[in-house]
N, CA, C and O atoms as a printed pandas DataFrame, in Angstrom:
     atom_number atom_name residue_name chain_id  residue_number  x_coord  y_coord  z_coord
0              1         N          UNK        A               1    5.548    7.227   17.909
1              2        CA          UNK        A               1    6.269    7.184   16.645
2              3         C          UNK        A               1    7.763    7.104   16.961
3              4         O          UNK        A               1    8.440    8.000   17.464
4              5         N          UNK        A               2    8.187    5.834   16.569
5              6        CA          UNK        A               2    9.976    5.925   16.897
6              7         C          UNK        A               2   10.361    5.798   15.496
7              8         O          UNK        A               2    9.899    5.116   14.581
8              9         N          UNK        A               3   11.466    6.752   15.574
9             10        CA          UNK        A               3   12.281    6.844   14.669
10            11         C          UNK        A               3   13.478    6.661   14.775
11            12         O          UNK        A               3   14.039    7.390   15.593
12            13         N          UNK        A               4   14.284    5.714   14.070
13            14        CA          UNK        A               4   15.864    5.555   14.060
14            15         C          UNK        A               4   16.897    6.902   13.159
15            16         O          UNK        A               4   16.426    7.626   12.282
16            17         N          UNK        A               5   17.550    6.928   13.384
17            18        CA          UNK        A               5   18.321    8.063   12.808
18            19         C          UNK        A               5   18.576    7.532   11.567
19            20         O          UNK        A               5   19.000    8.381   10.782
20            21         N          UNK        A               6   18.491    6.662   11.210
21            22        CA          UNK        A               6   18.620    6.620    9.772
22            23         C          UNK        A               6   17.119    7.408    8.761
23            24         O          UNK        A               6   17.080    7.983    7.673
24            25         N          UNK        A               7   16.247    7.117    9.605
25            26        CA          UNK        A               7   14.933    7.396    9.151
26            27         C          UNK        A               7   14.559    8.755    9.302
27            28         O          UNK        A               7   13.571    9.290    8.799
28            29         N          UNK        A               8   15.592    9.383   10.178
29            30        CA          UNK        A               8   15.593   10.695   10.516
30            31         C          UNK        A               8   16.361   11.588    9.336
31            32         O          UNK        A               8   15.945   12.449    8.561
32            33         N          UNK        A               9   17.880   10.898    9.588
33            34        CA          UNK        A               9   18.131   11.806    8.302
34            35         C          UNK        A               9   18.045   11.548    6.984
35            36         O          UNK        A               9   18.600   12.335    6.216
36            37         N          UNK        A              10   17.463   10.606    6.551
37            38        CA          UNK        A              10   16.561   10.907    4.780
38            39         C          UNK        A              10   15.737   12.089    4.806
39            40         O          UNK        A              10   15.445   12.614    3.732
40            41         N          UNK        A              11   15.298   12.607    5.957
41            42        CA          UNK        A              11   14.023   13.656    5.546
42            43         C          UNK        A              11   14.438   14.465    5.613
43            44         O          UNK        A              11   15.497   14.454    6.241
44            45         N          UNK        A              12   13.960   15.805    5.036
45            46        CA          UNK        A              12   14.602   17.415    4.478
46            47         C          UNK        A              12   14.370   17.752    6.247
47            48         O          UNK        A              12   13.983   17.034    7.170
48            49         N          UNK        A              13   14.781   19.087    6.183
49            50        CA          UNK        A              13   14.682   19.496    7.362
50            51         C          UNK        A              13   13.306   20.463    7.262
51            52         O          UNK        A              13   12.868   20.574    8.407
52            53         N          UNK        A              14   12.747   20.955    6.625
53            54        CA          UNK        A              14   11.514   20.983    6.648
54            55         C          UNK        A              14   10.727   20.035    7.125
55            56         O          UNK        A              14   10.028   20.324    8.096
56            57         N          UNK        A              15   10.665   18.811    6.608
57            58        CA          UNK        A              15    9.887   17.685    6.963
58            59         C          UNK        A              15   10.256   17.441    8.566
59            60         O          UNK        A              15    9.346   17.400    9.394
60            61         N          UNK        A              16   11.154   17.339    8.815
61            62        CA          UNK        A              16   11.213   17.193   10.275
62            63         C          UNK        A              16   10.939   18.659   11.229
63            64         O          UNK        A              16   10.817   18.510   12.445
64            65         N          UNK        A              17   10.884   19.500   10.874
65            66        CA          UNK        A              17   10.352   20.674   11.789
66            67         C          UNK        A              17    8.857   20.790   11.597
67            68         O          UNK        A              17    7.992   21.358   12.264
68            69         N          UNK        A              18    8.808   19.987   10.336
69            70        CA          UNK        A              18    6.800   20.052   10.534
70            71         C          UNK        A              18    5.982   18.949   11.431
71            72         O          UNK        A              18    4.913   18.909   12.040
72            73         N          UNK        A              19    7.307   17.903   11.116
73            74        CA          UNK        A              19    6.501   16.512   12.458
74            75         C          UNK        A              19    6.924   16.596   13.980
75            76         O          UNK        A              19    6.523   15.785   14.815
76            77         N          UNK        A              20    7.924   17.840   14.314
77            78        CA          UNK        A              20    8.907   18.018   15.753
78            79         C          UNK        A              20    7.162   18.474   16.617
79            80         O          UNK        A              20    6.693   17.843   17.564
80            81         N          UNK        A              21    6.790   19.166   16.239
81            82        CA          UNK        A              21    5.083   19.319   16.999
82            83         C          UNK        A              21    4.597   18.415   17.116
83            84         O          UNK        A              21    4.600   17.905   18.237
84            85         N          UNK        A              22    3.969   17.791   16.077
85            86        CA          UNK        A              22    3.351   16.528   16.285
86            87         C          UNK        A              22    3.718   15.383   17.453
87            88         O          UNK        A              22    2.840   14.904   18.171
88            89         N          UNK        A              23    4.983   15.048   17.537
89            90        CA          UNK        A              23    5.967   14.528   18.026
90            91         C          UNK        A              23    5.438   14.639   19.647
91            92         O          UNK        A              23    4.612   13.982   20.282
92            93         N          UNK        A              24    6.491   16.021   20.076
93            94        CA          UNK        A              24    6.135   16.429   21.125
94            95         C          UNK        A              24    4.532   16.915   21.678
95            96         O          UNK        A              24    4.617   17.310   22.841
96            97         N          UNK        A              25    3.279   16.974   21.202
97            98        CA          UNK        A              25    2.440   16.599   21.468
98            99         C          UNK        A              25    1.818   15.294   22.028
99           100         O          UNK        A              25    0.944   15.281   22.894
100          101         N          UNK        A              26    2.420   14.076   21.379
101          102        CA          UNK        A              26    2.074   12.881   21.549
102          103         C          UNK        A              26    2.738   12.808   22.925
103          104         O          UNK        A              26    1.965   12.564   23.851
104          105         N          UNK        A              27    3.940   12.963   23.207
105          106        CA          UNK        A              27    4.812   13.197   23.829
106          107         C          UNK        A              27    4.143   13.417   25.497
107          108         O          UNK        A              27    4.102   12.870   26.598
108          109         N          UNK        A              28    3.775   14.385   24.904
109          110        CA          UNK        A              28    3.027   15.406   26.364
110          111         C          UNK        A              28    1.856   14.197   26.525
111          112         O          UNK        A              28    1.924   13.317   27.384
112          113         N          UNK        A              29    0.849   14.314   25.606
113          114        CA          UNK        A              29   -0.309   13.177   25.964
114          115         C          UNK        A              29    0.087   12.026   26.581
115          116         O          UNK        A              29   -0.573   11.558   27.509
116          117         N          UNK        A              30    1.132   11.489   26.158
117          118        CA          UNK        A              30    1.620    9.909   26.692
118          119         C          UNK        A              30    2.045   10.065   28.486
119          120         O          UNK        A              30    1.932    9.235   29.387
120          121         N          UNK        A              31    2.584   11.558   28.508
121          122        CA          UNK        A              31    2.998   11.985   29.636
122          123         C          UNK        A              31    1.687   12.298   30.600
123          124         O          UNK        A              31    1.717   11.802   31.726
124          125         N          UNK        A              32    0.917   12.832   30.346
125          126        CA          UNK        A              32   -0.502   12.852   30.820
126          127         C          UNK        A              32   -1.473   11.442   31.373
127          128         O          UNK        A              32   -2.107   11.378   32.426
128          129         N          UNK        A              33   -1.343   10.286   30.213
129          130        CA          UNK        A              33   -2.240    9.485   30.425
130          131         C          UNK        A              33   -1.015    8.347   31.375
131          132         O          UNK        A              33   -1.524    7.319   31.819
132          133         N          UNK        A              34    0.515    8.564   31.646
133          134        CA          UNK        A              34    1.358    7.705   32.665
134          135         C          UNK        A              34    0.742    8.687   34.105
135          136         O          UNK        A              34    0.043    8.030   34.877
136          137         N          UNK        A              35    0.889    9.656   34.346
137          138        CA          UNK        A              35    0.262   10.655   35.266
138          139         C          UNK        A              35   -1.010   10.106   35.918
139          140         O          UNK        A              35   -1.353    9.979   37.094
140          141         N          UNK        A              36   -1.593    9.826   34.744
141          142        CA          UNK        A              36   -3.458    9.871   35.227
142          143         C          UNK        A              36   -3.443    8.350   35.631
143          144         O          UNK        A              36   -4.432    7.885   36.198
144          145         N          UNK        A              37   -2.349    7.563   35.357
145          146        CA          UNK        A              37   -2.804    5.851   35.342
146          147         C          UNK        A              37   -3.276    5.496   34.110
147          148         O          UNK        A              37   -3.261    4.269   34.204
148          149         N          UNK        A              38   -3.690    5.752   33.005
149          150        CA          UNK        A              38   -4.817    5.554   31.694
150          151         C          UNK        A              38   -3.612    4.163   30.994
151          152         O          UNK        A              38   -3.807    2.996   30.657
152          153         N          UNK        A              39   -2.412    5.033   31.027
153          154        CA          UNK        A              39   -1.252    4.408   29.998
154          155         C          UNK        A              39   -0.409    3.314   31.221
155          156         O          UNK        A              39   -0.012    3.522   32.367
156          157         N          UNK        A              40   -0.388    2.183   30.382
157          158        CA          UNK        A              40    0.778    1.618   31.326
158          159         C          UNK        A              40    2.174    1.080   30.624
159          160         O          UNK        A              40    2.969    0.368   31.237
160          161         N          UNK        A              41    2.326    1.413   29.569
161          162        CA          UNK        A              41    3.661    0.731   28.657
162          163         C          UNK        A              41    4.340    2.571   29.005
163          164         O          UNK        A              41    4.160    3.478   28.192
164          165         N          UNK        A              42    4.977    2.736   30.136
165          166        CA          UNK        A              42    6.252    3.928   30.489
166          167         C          UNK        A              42    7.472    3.787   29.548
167          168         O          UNK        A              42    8.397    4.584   29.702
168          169         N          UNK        A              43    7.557    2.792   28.536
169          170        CA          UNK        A              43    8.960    2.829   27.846
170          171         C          UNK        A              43    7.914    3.822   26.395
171          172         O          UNK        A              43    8.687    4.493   25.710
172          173         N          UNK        A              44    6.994    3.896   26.119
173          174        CA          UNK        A              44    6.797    4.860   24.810
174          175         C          UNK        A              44    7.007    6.255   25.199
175          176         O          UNK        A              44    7.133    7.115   24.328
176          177         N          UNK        A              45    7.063    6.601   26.704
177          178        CA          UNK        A              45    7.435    7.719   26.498
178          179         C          UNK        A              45    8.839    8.307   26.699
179          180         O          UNK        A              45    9.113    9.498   26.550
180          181         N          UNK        A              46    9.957    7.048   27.161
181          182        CA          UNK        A              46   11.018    7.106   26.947
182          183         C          UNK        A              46   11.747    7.030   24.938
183          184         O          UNK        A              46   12.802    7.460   24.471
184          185         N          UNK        A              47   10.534    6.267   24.253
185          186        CA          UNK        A              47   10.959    6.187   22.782
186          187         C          UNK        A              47   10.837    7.855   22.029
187          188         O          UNK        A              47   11.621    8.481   21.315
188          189         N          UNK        A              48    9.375    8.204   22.623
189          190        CA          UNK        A              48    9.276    9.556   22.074
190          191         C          UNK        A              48    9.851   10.514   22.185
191          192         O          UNK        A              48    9.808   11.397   21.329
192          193         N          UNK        A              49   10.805   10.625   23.677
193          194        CA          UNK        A              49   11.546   11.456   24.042
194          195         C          UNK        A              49   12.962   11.486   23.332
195          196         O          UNK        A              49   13.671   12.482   23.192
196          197         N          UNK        A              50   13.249   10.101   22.883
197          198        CA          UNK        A              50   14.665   10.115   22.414
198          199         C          UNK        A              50   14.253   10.492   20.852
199          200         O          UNK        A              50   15.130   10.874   20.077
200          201         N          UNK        A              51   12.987   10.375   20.467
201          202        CA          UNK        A              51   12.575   10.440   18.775
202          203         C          UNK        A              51   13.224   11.797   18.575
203          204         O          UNK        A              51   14.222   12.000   17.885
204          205         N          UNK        A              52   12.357   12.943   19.443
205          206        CA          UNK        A              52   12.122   14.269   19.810
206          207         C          UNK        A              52   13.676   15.062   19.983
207          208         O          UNK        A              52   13.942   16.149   19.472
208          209         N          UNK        A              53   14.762   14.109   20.961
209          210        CA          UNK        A              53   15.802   14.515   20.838
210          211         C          UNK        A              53   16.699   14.560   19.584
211          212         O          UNK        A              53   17.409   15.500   19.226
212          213         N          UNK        A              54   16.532   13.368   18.988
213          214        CA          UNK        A              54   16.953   12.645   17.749
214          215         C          UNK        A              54   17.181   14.021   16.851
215          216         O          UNK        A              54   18.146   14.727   16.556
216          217         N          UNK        A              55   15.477   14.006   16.526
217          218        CA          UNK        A              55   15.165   15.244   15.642
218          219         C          UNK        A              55   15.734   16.238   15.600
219          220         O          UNK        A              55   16.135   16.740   14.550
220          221         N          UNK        A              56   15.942   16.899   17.136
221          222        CA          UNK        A              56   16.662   18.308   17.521
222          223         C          UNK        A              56   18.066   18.224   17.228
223          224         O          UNK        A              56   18.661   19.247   16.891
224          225         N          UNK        A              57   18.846   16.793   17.344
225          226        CA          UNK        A              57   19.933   16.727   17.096
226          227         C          UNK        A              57   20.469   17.274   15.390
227          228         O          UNK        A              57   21.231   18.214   15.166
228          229         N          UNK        A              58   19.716   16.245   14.209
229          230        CA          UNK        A              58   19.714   16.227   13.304
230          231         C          UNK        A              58   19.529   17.782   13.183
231          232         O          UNK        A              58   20.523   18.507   13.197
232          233         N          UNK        A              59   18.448   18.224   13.082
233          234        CA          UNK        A              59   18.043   19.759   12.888
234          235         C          UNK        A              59   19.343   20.416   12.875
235          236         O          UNK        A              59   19.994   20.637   11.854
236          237         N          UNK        A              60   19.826   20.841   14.555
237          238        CA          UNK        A              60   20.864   21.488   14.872
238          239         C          UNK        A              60   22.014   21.389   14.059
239          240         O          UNK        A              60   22.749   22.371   13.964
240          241         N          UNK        A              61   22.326   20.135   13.342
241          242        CA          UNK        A              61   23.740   19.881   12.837
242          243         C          UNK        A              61   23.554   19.984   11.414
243          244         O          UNK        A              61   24.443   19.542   10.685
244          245         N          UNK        A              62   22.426   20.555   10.868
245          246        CA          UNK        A              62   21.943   20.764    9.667
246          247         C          UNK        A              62   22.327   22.442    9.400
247          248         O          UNK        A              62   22.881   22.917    8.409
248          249         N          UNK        A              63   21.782   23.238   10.765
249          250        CA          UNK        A              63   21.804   24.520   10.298
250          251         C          UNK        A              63   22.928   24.799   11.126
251          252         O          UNK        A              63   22.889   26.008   11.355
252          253         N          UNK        A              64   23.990   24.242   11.735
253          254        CA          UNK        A              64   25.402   24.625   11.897
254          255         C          UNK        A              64   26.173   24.634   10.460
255          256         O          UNK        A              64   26.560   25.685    9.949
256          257         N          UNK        A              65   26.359   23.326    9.848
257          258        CA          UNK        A              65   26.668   23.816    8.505
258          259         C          UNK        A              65   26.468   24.901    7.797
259          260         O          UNK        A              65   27.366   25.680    7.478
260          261         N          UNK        A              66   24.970   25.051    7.431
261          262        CA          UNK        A              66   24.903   26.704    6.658
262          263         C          UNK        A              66   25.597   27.497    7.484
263          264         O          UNK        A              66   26.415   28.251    6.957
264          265         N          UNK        A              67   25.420   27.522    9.154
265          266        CA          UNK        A              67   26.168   28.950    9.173
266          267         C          UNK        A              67   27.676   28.647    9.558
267          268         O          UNK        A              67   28.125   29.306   10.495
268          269         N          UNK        A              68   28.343   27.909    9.064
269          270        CA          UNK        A              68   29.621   27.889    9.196
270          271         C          UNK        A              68   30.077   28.484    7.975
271          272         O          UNK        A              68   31.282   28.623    7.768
């Protein structure tokens, strides 16, 4: 699942702390099946990783505001 930051921040921050699991699950699996040989496209788990960062970014700069 790639997401552009535009697509990131339309969603509440609820919505994105409920798909940040999901996310990083896939994440791990994709990381598992490059490991095992199963997977051979290595750039999805460079997309998921930046999705995953993306998210954390957005998040973080969401709840710096409130507590400023």
């Amino acid at each position: 699942m790639d997401m552009n930051i535009h697509e990131i921040k339309e969603k509440t921050t609820e919505d994105l702390l409920r798909i940040l699991p999901d996310i990083e699950k896939q994440l791990s699996e994709v990381r598992f099946g490059l490991a095992a040989g199963r997977i051979k496209n290595v750039k999805e788990a460079g997309l998921l990783r930046r999705t995953v960062a993306r998210i954390k970014t957005v998040v973080h700069e969401r709840y710096g505001k409130h507590l400023s």
